[in-house]
C-alpha positions as CSV (number, residue, x, y, z in Angstrom):
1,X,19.4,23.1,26.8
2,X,18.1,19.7,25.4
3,X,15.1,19.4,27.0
4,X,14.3,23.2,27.4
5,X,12.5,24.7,25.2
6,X,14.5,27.5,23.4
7,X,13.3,30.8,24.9
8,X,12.0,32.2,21.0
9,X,9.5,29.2,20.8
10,X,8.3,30.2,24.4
11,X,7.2,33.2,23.1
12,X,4.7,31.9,20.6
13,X,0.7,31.4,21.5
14,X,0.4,27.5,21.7
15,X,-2.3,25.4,21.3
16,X,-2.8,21.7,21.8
17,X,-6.2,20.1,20.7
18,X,-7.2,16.4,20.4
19,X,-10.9,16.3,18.4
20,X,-10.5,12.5,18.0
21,X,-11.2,9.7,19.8
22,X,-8.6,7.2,19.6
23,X,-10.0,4.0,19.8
24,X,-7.5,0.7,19.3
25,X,-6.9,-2.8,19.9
26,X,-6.8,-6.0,18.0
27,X,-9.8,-6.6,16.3
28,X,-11.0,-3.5,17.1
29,X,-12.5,-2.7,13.5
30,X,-16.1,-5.0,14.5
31,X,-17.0,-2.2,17.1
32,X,-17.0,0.0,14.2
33,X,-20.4,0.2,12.9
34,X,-21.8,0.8,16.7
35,X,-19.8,3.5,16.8
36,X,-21.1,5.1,13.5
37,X,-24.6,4.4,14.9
38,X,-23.8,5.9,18.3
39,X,-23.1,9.6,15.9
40,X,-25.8,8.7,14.5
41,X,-24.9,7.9,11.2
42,X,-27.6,5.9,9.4
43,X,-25.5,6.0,5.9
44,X,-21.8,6.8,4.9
45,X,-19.6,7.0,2.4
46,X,-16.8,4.4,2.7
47,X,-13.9,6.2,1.0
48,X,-10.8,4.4,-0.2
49,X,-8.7,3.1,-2.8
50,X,-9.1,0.9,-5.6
51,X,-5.8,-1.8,-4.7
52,X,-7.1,-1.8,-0.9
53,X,-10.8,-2.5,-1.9
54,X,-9.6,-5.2,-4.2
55,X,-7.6,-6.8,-1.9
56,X,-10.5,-7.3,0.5
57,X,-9.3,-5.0,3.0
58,X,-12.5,-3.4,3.6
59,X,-14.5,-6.5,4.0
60,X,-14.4,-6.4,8.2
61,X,-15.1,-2.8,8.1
62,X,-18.2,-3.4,5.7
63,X,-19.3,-6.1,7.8
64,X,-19.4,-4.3,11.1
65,X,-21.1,-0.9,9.5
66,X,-23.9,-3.6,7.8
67,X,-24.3,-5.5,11.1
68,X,-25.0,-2.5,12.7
69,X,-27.8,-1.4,10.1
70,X,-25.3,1.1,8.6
71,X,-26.3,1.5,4.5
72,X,-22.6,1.8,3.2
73,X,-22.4,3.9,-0.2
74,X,-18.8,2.9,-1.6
75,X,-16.3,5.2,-3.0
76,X,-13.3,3.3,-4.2
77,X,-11.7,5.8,-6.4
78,X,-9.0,7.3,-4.1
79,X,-5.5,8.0,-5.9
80,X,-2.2,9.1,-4.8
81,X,-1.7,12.6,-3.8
82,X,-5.5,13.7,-4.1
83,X,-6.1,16.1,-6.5
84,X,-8.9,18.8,-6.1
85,X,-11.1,16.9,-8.9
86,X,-11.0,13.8,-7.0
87,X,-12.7,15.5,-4.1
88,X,-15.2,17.3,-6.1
89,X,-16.2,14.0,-7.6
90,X,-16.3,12.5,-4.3
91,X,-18.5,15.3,-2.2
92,X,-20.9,15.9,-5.5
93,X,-21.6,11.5,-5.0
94,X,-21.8,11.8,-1.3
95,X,-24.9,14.3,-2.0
96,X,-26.4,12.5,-4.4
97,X,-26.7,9.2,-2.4
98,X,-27.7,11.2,0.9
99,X,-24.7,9.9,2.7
100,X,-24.3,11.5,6.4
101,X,-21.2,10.2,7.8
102,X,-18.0,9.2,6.7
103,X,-15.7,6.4,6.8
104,X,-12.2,6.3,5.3
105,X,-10.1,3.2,5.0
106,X,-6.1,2.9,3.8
107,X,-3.1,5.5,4.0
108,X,-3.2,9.3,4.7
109,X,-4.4,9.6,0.4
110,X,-8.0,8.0,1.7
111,X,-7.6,9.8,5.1
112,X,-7.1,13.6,3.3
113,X,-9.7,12.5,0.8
114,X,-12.4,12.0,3.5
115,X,-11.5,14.9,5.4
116,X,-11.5,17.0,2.4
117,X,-15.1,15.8,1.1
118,X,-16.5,16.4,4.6
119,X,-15.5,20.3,4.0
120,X,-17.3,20.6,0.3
121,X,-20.0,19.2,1.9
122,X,-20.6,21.2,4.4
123,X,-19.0,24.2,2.8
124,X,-19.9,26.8,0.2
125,X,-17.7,26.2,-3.1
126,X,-14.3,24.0,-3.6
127,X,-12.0,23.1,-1.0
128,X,-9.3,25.5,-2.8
129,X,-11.1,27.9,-1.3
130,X,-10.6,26.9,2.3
131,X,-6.2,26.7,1.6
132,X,-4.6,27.3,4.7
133,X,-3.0,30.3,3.5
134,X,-3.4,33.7,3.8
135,X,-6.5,35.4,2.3
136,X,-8.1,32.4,2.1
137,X,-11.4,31.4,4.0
138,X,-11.1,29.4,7.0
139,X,-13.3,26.7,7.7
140,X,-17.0,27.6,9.2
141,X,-18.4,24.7,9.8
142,X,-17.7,20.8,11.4
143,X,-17.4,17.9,8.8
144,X,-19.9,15.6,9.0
145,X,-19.3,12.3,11.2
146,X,-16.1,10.9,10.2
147,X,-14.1,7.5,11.4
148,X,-10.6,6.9,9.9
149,X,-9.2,3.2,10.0
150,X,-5.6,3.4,9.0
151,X,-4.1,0.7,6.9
152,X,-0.6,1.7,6.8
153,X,1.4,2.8,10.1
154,X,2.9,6.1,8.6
155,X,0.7,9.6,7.8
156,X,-0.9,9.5,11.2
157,X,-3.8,11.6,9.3
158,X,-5.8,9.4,11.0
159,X,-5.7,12.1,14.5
160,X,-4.1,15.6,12.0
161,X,-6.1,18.8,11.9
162,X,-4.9,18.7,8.0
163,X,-5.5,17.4,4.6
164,X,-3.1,17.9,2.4
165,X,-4.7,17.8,-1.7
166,X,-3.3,18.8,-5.1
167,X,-4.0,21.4,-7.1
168,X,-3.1,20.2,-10.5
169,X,-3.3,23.4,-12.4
170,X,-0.6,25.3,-10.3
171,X,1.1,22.0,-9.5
172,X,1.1,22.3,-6.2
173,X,0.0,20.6,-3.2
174,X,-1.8,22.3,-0.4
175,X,-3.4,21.8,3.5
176,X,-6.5,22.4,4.6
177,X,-7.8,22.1,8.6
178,X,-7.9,23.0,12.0
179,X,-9.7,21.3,14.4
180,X,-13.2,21.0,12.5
181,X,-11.5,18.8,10.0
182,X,-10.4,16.1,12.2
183,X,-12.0,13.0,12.1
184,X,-14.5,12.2,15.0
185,X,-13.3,8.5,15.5
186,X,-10.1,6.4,14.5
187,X,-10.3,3.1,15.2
188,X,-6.6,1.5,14.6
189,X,-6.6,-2.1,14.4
190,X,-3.2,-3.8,13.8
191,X,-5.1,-6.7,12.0
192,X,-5.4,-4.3,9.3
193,X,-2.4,-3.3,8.7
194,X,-0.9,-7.0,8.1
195,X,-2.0,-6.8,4.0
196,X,0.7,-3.8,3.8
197,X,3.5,-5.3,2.0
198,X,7.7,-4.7,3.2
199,X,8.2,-1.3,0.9
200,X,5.2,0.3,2.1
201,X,6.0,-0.5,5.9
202,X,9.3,1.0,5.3
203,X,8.5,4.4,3.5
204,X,5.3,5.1,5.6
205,X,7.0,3.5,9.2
206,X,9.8,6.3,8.3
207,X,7.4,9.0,7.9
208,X,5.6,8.4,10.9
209,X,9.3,8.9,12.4
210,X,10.1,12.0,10.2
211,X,7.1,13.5,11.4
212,X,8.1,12.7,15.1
213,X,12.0,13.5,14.1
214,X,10.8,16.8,13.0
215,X,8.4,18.5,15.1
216,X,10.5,17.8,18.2
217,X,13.2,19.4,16.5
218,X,10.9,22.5,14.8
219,X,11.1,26.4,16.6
220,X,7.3,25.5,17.3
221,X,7.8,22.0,20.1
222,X,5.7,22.8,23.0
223,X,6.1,19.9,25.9
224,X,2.9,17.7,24.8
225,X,4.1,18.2,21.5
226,X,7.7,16.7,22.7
227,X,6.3,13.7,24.6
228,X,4.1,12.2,21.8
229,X,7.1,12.7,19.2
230,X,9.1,11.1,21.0
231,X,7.7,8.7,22.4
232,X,6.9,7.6,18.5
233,X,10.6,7.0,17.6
234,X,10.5,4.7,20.5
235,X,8.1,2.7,19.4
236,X,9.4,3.2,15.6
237,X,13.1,2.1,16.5
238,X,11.7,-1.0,18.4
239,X,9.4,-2.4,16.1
240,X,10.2,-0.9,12.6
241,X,12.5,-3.9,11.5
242,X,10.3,-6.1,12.6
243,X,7.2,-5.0,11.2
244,X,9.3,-5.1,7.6
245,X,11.2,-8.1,8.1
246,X,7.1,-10.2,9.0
247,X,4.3,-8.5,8.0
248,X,2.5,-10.5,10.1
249,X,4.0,-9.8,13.1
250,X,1.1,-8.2,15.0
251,X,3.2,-6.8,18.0
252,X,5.2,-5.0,15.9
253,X,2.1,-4.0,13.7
254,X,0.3,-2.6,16.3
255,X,3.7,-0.9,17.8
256,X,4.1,0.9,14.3
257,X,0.5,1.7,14.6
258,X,0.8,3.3,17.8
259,X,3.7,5.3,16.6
260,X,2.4,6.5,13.8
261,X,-0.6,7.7,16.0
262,X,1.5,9.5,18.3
263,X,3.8,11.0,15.6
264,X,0.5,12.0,14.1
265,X,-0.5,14.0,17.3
266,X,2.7,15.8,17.5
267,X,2.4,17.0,13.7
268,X,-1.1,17.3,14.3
269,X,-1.5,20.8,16.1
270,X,1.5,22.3,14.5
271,X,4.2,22.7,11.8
272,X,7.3,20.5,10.2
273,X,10.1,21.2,8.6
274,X,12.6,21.0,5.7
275,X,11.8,17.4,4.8
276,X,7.7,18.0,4.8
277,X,8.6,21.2,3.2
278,X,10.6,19.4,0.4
279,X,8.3,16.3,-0.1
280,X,4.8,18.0,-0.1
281,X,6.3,20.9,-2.7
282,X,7.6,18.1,-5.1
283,X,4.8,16.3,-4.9
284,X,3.2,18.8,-6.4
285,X,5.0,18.7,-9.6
286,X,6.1,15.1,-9.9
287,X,4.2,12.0,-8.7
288,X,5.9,10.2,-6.3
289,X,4.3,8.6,-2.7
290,X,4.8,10.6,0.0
291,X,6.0,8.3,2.5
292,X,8.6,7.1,0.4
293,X,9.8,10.6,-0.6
294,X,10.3,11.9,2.8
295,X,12.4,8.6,4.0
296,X,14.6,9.5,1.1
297,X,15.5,12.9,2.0
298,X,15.7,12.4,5.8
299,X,19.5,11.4,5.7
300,X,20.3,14.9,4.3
301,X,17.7,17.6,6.0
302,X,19.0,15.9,9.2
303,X,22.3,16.2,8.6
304,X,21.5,19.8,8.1
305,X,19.2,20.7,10.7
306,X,21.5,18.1,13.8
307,X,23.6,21.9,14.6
308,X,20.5,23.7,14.7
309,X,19.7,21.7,17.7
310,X,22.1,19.9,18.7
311,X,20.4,18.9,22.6
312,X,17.3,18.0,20.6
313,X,19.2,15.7,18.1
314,X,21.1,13.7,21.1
315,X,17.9,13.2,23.0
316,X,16.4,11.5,19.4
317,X,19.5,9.9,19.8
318,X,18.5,8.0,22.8
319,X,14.9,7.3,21.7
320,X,16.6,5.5,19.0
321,X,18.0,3.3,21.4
322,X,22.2,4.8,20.6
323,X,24.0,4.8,23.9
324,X,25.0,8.0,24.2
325,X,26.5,8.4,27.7
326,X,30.1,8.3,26.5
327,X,29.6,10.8,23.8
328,X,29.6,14.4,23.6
329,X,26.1,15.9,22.8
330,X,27.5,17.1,19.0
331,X,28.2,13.0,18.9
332,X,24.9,11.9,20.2
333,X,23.2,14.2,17.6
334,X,25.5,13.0,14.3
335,X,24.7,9.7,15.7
336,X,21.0,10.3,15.1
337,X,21.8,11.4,11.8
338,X,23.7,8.4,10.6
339,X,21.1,6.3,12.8
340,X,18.8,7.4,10.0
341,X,21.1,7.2,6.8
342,X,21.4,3.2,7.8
343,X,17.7,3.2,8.4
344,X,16.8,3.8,5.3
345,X,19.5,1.3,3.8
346,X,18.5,-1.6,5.8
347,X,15.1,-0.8,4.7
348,X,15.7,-0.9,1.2
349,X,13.8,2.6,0.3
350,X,14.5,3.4,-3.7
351,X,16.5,6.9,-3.8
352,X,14.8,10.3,-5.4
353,X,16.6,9.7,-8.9
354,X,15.0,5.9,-8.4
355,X,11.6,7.7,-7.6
356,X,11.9,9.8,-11.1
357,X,12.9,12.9,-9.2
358,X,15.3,14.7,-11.8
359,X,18.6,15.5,-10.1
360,X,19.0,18.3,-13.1
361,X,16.1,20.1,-11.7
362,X,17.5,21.1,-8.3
363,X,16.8,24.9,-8.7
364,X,13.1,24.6,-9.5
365,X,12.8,22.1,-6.6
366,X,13.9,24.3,-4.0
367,X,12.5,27.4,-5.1
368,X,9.2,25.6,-4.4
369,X,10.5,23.9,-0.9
370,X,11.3,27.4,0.2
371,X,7.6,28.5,-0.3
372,X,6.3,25.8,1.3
373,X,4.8,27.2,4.6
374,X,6.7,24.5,6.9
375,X,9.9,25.8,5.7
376,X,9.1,28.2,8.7
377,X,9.3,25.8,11.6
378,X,12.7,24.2,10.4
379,X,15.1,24.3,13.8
380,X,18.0,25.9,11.0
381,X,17.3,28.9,9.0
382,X,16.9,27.7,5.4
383,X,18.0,29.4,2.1
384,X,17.4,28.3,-1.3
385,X,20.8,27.3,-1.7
386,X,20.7,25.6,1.9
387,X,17.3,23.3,-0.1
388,X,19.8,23.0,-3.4
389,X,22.7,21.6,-0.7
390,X,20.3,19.3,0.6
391,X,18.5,18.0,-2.2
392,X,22.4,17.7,-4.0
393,X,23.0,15.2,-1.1
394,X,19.6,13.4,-1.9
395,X,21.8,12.8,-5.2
396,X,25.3,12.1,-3.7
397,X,26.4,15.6,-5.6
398,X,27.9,17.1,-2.7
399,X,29.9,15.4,0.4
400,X,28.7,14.1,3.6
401,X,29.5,16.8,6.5
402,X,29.4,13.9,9.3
């Protein structure tokens, strides 16, 4: 059964759609501002954040929007985990200076930011009101022009059909989307990714592999969905270790690039699971990055979720380069699993209690995991005690099963 798709996923209506064209290479970024003018954008709004714009990142971007004859308006004011005032401040400034295209610049914070201005702009009211829940509005009408230039190798929100924003007063972090969300353009240029410094090619290189590690292994994998994902932990388990070990290795830059990408594609049409489930509810309530969140809790929701499909689990088992051939397909997949725990050793990522995630707190953290809507697409049936086991072995409470 590992490479069939279970017959209960077969079932479902699938869709696949690719708004964006993916545009890459090394030095790519100075064919930016033609681009922009192709769409016809005669003014954006560079969005990103304020460490990225002070360390000069954005200089080649502003260069090739200027040469161009592209006015750039700058927002710089992006912050972790984007909450719904950010965006308000950002959309009511990209009105005022009569901005009609968008550029975003940096990880999937400047990414969801930009997305999520482009849908108050072009939108009636707050982007709360376009949650992609149910009851709520979906979205009407295409964001304007938009071209996101990753920084990082990790969110992939660079090709998603999803921003994912904060809503401080219910603590609680949400997605917006679908295909009129997605950016029109992302150009990724390695060169640009060689500022990001070891800890933040770790956490973000592992979440470009959770995503990949968990929506080949979710009810909802479809085949094009299958050979993106994993075809990023390919790419991820060749060049991760390098891309940490010299950040100015630019194979191995634009190889995490490229995974990211594709991991971004498979997450981008469809669903997660329990790790997404877990990091994007705690974010809510407790400020930690993203990236580095989900590479902590990997270890454990995969040691859960390996006998929910086992086939699927051996086959990541391969792309992470384990020989398998002499092992059972219950091995190969608890080889994946401890493939992952070392990962994240090597790689030095802090644990949740070194985040600030409070290990008393277990309960409340789970209840809002189990809400989370990606809870649904986890390849094991999940429980709140199921979240409490696994978020206990975030915290070394409870014993390893493998």
């Amino acid at each position: 059964m590992s490479m069939h798709m279970k017959v209960e996923s077969m079932l479902g209506y699938h869709t696949f759609e690719v708004p964006t064209a993916i545009k890459h290479g090394i030095g790519a970024i100075k064919n930016l501002g033609e681009e922009m003018q192709a769409y016809g954008s005669k003014k954006v709004l560079l969005v990103t954040d304020p460490g990225i714009y002070k360390a000069g990142v954005t200089k080649p971007v502003e260069e090739s929007l200027k040469k161009a004859g592209v006015e750039v308006v700058l927002f710089n004011e992006v912050e972790p985990n984007p909450p719904t005032r950010l965006i308000a401040r950002g959309s009511a400034f990209y009105l005022e200076n009569d901005c009609d295209g968008l550029v975003a610049v940096g990880g999937g914070s400047s990414m969801d930011t930009a997305k999520a201005i482009g849908v108050e702009v072009t939108h009636e009211g707050s982007v709360l009101d376009y949650e992609a829940a149910d009851g709520k509005k979906p979205l009407e009408n295409r964001i304007p022009t938009l071209a996101t230039i990753p920084t990082t190798a990790g969110t992939g929100s660079e090709v998603t059909q999803w921003a994912v924003i904060t809503d401080e007063e219910r603590e609680y972090k949400f997605n917006t989307g679908g295909p009129l969300i997605a950016a029109h353009l992302t150009i990724i240029d390695p060169e640009l990714h060689t500022s990001m410094p070891p800890h933040v090619t770790a956490m973000t290189g592992i979440d470009a592999i959770a995503h990949a590690v968990e929506c080949y292994t979710m009810k909802y994998a479809q085949p094009v969905t299958d050979a993106v994902a994993l075809l990023a932990i390919e790419y991820a388990a060749t060049y991760i270790r390098r891309a940490y070990s010299d950040g100015d290795d630019i194979e191995a830059r634009y190889g995490m690039a490229q995974a990211a990408m594709l991991a971004g594609l498979s997450y981008g049409s469809e669903s997660a699971g329990a790790a997404h489930a877990m990091s994007q509810s705690l974010g809510g309530m407790v400020p930690v990055a993203h990236g580095q969140c989900v590479a902590a809790m990997m270890g454990p929701v995969m040691e859960f979720n390996w006998m929910g499909a086992p086939g699927r689990f051996a086959r990541i088992a391969q792309a992470f380069g384990i020989d398998t051939a002499n092992m059972t397909t219950n091995e190969a997949a608890k080889a994946a699993v401890k493939y992952m725990y070392e990962l994240v050793e090597e790689l030095e990522v802090p644990t949740l209690e070194a985040q600030g995630v409070d290990p008393e707190q277990v309960e409340r953290w789970s209840k809002e995991a189990l809400k989370d809507p990606q809870t649904v697409g986890n390849p094991r049936d999940l429980t709140q005690s199921d979240y409490e086991w696994i978020y206990n072995r975030c915290f070394n409470l409870v014993p390893s099963t493998i």
